[in-house]
C-alpha positions as CSV (number, residue, x, y, z in Angstrom):
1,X,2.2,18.5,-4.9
2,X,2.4,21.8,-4.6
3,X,-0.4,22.6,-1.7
4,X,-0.4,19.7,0.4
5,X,-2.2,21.0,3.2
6,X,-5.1,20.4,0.4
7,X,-4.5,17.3,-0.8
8,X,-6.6,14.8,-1.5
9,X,-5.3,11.2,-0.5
10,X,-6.8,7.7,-1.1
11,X,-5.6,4.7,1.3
12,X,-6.9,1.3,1.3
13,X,-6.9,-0.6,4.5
14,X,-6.7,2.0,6.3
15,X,-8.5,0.4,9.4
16,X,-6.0,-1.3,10.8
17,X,-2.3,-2.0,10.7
18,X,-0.1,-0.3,8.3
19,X,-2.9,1.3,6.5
20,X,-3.9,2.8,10.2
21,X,-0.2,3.9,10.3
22,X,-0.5,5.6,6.4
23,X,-3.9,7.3,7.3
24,X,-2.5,8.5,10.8
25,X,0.7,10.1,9.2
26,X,-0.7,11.5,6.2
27,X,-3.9,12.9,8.0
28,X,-1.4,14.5,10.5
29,X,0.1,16.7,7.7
30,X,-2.9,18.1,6.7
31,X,-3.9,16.0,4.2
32,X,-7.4,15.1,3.4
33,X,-7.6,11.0,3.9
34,X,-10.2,8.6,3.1
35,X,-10.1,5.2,3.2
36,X,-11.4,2.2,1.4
37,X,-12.0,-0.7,3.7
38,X,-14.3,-4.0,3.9
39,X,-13.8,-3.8,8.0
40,X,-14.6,-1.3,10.5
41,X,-12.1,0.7,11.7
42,X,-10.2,-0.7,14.6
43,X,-9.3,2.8,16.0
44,X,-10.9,5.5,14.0
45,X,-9.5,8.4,13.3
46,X,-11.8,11.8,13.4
47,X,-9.4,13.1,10.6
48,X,-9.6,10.5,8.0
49,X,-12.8,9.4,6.5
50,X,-14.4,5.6,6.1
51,X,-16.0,3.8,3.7
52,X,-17.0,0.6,3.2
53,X,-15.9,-1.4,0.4
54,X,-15.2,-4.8,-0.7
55,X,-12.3,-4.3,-3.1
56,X,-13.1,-7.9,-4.6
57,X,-16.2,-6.5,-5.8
58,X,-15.7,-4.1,-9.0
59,X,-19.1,-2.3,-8.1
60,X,-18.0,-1.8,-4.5
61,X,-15.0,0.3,-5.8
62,X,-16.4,2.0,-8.5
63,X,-19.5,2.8,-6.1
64,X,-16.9,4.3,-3.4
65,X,-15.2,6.1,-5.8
66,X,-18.2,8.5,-6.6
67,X,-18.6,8.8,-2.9
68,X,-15.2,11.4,-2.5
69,X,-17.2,14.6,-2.6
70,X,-14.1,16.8,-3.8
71,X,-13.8,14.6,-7.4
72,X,-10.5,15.0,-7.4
73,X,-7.7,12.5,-5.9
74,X,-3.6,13.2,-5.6
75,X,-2.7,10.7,-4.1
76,X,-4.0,7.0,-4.3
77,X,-2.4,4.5,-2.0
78,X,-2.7,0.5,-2.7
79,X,-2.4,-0.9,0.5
80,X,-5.1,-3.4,1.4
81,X,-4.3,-7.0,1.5
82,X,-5.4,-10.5,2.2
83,X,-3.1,-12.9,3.7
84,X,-3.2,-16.1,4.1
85,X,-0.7,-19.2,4.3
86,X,-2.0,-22.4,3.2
87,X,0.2,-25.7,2.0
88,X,-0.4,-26.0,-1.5
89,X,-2.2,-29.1,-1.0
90,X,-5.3,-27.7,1.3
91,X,-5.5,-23.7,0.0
92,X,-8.6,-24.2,-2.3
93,X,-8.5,-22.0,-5.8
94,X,-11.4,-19.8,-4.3
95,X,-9.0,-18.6,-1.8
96,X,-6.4,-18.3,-4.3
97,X,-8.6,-16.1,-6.4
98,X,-9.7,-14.0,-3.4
99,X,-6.2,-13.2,-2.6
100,X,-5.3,-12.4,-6.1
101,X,-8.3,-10.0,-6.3
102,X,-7.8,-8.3,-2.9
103,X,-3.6,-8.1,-3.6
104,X,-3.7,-7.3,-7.6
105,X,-6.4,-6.8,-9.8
106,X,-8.1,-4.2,-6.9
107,X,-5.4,-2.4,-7.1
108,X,-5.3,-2.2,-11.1
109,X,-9.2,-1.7,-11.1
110,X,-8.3,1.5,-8.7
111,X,-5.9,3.1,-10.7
112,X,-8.0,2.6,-13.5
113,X,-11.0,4.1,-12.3
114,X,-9.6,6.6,-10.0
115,X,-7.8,8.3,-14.0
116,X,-10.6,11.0,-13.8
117,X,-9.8,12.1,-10.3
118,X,-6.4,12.2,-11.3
119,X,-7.2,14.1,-14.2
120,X,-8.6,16.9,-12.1
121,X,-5.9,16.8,-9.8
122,X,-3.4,17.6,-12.9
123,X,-6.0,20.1,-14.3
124,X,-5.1,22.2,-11.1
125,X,-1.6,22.0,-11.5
126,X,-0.4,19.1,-9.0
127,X,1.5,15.9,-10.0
128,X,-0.7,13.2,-8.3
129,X,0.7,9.6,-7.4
130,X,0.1,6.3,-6.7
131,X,2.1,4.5,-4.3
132,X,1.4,0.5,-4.0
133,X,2.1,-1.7,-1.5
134,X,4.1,-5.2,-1.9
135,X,6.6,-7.1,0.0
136,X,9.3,-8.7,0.6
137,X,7.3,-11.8,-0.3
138,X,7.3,-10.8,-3.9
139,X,11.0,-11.2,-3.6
140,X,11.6,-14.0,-1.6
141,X,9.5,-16.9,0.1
142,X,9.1,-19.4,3.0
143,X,6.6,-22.2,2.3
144,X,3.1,-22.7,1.6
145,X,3.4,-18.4,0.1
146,X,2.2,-19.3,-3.2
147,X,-1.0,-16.8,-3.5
148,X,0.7,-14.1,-1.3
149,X,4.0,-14.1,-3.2
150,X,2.2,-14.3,-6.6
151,X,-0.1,-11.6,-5.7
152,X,2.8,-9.2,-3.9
153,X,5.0,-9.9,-7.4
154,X,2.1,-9.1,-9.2
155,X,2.3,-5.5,-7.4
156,X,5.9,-5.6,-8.1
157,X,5.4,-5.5,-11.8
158,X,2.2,-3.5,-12.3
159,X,3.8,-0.6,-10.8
160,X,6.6,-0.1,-13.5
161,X,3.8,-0.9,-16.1
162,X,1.7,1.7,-14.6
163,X,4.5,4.3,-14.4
164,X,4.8,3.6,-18.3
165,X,1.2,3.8,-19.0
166,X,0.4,7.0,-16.9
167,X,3.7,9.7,-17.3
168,X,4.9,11.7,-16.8
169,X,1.7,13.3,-15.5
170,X,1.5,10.5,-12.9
171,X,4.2,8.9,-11.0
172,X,4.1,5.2,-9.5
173,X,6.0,3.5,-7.1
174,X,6.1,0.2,-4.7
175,X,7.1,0.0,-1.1
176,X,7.4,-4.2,-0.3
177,X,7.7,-4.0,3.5
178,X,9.4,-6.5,5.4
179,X,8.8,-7.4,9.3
180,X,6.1,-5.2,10.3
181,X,4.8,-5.3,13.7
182,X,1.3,-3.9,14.6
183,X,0.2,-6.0,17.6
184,X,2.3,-6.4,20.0
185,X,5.8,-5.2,19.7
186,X,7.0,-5.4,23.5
187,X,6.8,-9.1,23.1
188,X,9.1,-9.3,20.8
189,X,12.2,-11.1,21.8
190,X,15.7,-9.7,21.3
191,X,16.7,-12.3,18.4
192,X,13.8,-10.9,16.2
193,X,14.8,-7.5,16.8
194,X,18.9,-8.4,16.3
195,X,18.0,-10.8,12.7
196,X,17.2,-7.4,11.6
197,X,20.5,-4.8,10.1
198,X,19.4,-2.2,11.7
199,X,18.9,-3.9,15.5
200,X,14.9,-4.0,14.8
201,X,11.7,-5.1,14.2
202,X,9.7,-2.6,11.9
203,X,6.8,-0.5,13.2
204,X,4.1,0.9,11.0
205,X,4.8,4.6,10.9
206,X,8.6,3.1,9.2
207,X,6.2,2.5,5.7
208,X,4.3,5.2,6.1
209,X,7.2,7.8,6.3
210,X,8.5,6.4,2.8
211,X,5.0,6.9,1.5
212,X,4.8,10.3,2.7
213,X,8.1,10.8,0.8
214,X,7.1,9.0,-2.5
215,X,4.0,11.7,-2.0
216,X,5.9,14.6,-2.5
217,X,6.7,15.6,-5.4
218,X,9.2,18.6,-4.4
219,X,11.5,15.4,-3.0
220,X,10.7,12.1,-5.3
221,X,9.5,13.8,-8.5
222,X,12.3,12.2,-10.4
223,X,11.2,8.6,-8.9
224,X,8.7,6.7,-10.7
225,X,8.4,2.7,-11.4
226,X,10.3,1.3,-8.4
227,X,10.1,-0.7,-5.4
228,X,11.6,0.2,-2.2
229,X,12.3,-2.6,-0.2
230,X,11.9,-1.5,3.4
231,X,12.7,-4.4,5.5
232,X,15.9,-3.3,7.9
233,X,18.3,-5.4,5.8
234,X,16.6,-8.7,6.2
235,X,16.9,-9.3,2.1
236,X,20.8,-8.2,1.8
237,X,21.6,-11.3,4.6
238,X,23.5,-14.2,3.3
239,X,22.0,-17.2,5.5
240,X,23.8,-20.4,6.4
241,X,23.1,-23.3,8.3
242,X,25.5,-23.7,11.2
């Protein structure tokens, strides 16, 4: 993007946890933030503004959408999720559904409404993105993941179909974070930081850096369609039981 002290930048969830970490970064550079969220901000943030919006609900987005007074977006970040872990034989199909909806089809339903913001973005000369957000999950599992793995492999593959579907104007990529901590990362023990490659336990602000990169089209403009697995090696372990 080629002025990106004027961008415009879309991030759902941003009231809490990573999304917080996204909105806090990318509002830091200058950028204009705005965030699409069904709770109230844990820790607002005077730079980045909320909205209310159940992302379940096809009106609720479409609704919010209309509410970005500048009509234009360059950047749209999918990060909003519902988790839940339930064994296979108690999660009921409504929960199923909901965690489909939240994980996968609001982000399609964005990108597909937000194409006229885009549009205006391109008109002026930027390259906007979107930039969704998996997990590790959509590669690998633990039980009773069934809905959250589904949904995150879902993300997985509707960002390559996306970057097919909307270049080379638009460029689309996947993070799939791995360990993130947002609550309380001094009680961590010293065996969940040392399970980890690199000696730790992800924070936050580790996603949001690689969206800010994926963002910029003067460094990743020759990226589109991938997933970045950003987990400190936890997926390239072998495992055995000793």
């Amino acid at each position: 993007m080629k002025n990106l002290g004027n961008s415009i930048v879309l991030i759902t969830g941003g009231a809490g946890g990573i999304g917080h970490s996204i909105c806090e970064l990318f509002s830091s550079k200058g950028h204009k933030v705005y965030s699409f969220d069904i709770i109230d901000p844990l820790k607002s943030l005077n730079d980045v503004t909320y909205f209310k919006c159940d992302l379940c609900q096809e009106t609720d987005i479409s609704e919010s959408l209309l509410k970005i007074p500048e009509k234009r977006l360059d950047v749209l970040i999918n990060n909003a999720a519902y988790v839940k872990f339930d064994p296979i034989q108690e999660i009921s199909i409504e929960t199923f559904d909901r965690i489909l909806a939240t994980n996968l089809r609001a982000p399609f339903i964005l990108a597909k409404m937000a194409l006229p913001l885009f549009k205006s973005s391109i008109e002026l000369g930027k390259k906007p993105c979107i930039i969704n957000i998996a997990s590790t999950r959509a590669l690998m599992s633990e039980p009773n993941n069934e809905a959250y793995s589904a949904s995150k492999g879902g993300v997985v593959a509707l960002t390559h179909a996306l970057a097919n579907s909307l270049g080379p104007n638009i460029r689309v990529n996947c993070v799939s974070p791995g360990w993130i901590e947002m609550n309380n990362y001094e009680a961590l023990k010293e065996t969940d930081h040392k399970q980890h490659l690199v000696g730790r336990v992800g924070l936050g602000k580790d996603i949001a850096e690689m969206c800010w990169f994926l963002s910029q089209n003067e460094k990743s403009g020759f990226i589109t369609g991938q997933n970045f697995v950003v987990d400190g090696g936890m997926t390239k372990k072998m495992i055995y039981e000793e």
